[in-house]
N, C-alpha and C positions, 0 to 999 in steps of 0.2 A: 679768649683773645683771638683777634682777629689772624690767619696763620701767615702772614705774609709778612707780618710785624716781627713772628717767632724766628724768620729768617738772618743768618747770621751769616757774614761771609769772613774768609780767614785773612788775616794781615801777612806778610814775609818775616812778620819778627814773632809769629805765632799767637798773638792775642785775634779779637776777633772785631768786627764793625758789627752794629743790624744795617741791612741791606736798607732800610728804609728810614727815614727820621724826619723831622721837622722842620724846613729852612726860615729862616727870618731876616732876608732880606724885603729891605723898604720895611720892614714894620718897628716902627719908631712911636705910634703912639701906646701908650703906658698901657693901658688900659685892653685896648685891643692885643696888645701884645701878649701882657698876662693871661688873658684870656683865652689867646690860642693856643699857647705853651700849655696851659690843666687841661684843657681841653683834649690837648693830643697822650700828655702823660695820662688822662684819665680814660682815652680809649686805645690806649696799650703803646703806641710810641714810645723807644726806650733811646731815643739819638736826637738830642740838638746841635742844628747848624748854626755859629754866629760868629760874627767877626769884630773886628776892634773897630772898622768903617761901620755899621751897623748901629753904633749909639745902641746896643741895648743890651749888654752884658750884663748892667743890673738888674733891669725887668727878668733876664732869666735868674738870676741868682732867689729873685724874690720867688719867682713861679715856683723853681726847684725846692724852697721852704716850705712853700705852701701846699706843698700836693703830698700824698704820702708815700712816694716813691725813694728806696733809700738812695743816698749818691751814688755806690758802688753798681747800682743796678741799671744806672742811666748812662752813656755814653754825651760825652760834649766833643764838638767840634768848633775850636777856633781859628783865625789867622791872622797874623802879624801884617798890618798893612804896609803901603808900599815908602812912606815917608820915614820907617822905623827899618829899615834894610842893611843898614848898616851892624858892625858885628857889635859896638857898645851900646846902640839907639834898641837892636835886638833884643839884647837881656834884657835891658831897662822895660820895653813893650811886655817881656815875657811877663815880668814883677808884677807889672799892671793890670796885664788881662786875668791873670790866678786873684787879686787883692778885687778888680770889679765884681767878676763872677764867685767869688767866696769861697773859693777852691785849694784843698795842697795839692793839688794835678788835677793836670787836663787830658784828657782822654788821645786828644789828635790834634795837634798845631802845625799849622800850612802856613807858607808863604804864598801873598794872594795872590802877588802879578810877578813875573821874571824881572825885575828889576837890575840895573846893571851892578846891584852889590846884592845878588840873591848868594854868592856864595859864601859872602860876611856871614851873611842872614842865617843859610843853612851850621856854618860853623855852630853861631851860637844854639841853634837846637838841638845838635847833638849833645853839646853840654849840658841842655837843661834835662835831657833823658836820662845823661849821667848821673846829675843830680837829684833824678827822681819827681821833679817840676813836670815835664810829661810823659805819658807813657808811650805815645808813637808820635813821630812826626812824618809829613808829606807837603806834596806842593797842587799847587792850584793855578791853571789856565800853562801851564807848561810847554810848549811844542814838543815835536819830537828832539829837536836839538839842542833843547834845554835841558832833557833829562839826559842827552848821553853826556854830556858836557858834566852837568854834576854827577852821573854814575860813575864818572872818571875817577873823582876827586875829596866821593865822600867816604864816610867813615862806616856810615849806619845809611843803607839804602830809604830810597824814601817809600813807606809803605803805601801810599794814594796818590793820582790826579786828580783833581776835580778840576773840569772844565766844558765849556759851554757842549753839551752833548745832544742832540735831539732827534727824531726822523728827518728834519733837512738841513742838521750836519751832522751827519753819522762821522765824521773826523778819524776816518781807518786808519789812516797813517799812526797818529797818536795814541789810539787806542790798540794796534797792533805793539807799537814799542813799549807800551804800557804790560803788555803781556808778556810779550817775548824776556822781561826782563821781572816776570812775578811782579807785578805793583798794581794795585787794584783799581777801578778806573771807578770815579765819580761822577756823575753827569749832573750840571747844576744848567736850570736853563729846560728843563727837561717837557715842559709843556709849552716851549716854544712862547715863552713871555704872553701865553691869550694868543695865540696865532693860531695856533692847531684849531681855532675853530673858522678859521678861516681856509685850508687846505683841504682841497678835495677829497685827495686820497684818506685822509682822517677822519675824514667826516663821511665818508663811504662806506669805513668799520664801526664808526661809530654807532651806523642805524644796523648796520650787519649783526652786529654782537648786543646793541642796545645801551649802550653805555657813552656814557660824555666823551669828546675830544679827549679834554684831557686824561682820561683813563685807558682811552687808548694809547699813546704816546709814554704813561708809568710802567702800563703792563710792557711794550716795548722794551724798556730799559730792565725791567725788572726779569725779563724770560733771558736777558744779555749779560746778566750779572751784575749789571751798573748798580752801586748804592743812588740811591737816588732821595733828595731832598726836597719834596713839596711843599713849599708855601701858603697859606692863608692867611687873613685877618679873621675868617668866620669860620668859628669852632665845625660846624655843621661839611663845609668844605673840607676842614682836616680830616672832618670822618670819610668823609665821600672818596677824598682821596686814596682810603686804602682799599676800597672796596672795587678790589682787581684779581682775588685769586679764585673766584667763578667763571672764570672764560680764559681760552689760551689761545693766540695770534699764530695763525697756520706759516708754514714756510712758505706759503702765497701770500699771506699776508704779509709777513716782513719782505715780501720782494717787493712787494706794490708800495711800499712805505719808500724802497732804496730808490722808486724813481720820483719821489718829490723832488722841486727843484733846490739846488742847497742857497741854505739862507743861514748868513750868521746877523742876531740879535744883538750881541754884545761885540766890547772894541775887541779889536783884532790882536793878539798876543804877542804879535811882531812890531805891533805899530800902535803903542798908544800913549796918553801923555798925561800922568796923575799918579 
């Protein structure tokens, strides 16, 4: 297996992520979907990312039948979307997403966006850990002021952020409270939405070291300890994607990455409306 796949990073509540896994946003056609999901289980990928905005909690329920990886061996990630924030609309979403995905637990359930009933929201997670419904819970696109606000007020810290992370928005602020406070940082976003082959600096390493954009910008996240979630529709991509633990980004090289100019891709975490 490929060794970058074998990497495992620790939770705050002591179980463990792989630093690396499969993201499936945008992939909504069936078929493509399935496909990329055996695709990644069948060259060692052991983490899916999906969400209940996603439409495709089935598609993965079926992949995960059809491959021959047992469940315990696989890690899932999902998230309770923003219309379900509430603390009774919450459980009701949890019922859901376990009954789509064909699951008695989910690995790691996030709230996606800070919604102004995210503390509803967090309530009812803690009780579904209680319950044994999941095993860790975290939050997704967080500020920094999101999480001291719920650090205040929760029960069970939240083990992850995931949020837009990349070489031009390395987001220090967020990722430093992320630390300072043991919670693991996720970087979704991670090859800059196809942009990285548009920036200089990226595309500088890229013929430096001989490898795609985007494998500069994974190896980035991955030398930083970010879990990091790559997307495809095409199986062949998936694989490409992990083929980053032959080359290592010099501390010159991550400084020449900190002067890209910052560009955020996705809505803004303070200011959006969905």
């Amino acid at each position: 297996m490929n060794k970058v796949l074998e990497k495992n990073l620790k939770l705050n509540n002591g179980l463990t992520i792989p630093q690396i896994g499969l993201g499936t946003y945008k992939l909504t056609d069936e078929n493509e979907t399935l496909n990329s999901i055996k695709a990644a289980l069948e060259s060692g990928y052991r983490h899916i990312d999906t969400a209940t905005v996603y439409n495709n909690h089935k598609v993965v329920a079926r992949a995960l039948k059809e491959s021959n990886v047992k469940r315990e061996e696989v890690f899932i990630t999902s998230k309770i979307w923003n219309s379900h924030h509430s603390y009774l609309l919450a459980k009701q979403a949890i019922d859901e997403i376990l009954e789509e995905l064909e699951l008695d637990y989910i690995d790691l359930l996030l709230i996606h966006w800070p919604t102004e009933n995210r503390l509803e929201c967090w309530k009812a997670l803690e009780e579904a850990v209680e319950q044994g419904k999941v095993k860790s819970i975290g939050v997704s696109n967080f500020q920094a002021h999101h999480l001291k606000e719920l650090l205040e007020i929760c029960k069970i810290k939240p083990v992850i952020n995931q949020f837009e992370l990349h070489p031009a928005l390395q987001n220090l602020e967020v990722v430093n409270m992320c630390k300072q406070n043991d919670i693991l940082v996720e970087s979704w976003g991670t090859m800059i939405r196809g942009k990285c082959f548009e920036i200089d600096q990226i595309k500088q390493l890229a013929k430096k070291y001989k490898k795609s954009e985007a494998q500069i910008c994974l190896r980035w996240a991955f030398q930083l300890d970010y879990v990091i979630i790559p997307k495809s529709s095409k199986p062949s991509r998936v694989i490409e994607n992990i083929q980053i633990e032959d080359f290592e980004l010099t501390n010159e090289d991550m400084q020449l990455l900190s002067t890209i100019e910052e560009y955020r891709d996705g809505p803004d975490p303070d200011n959006f409306d969905f």
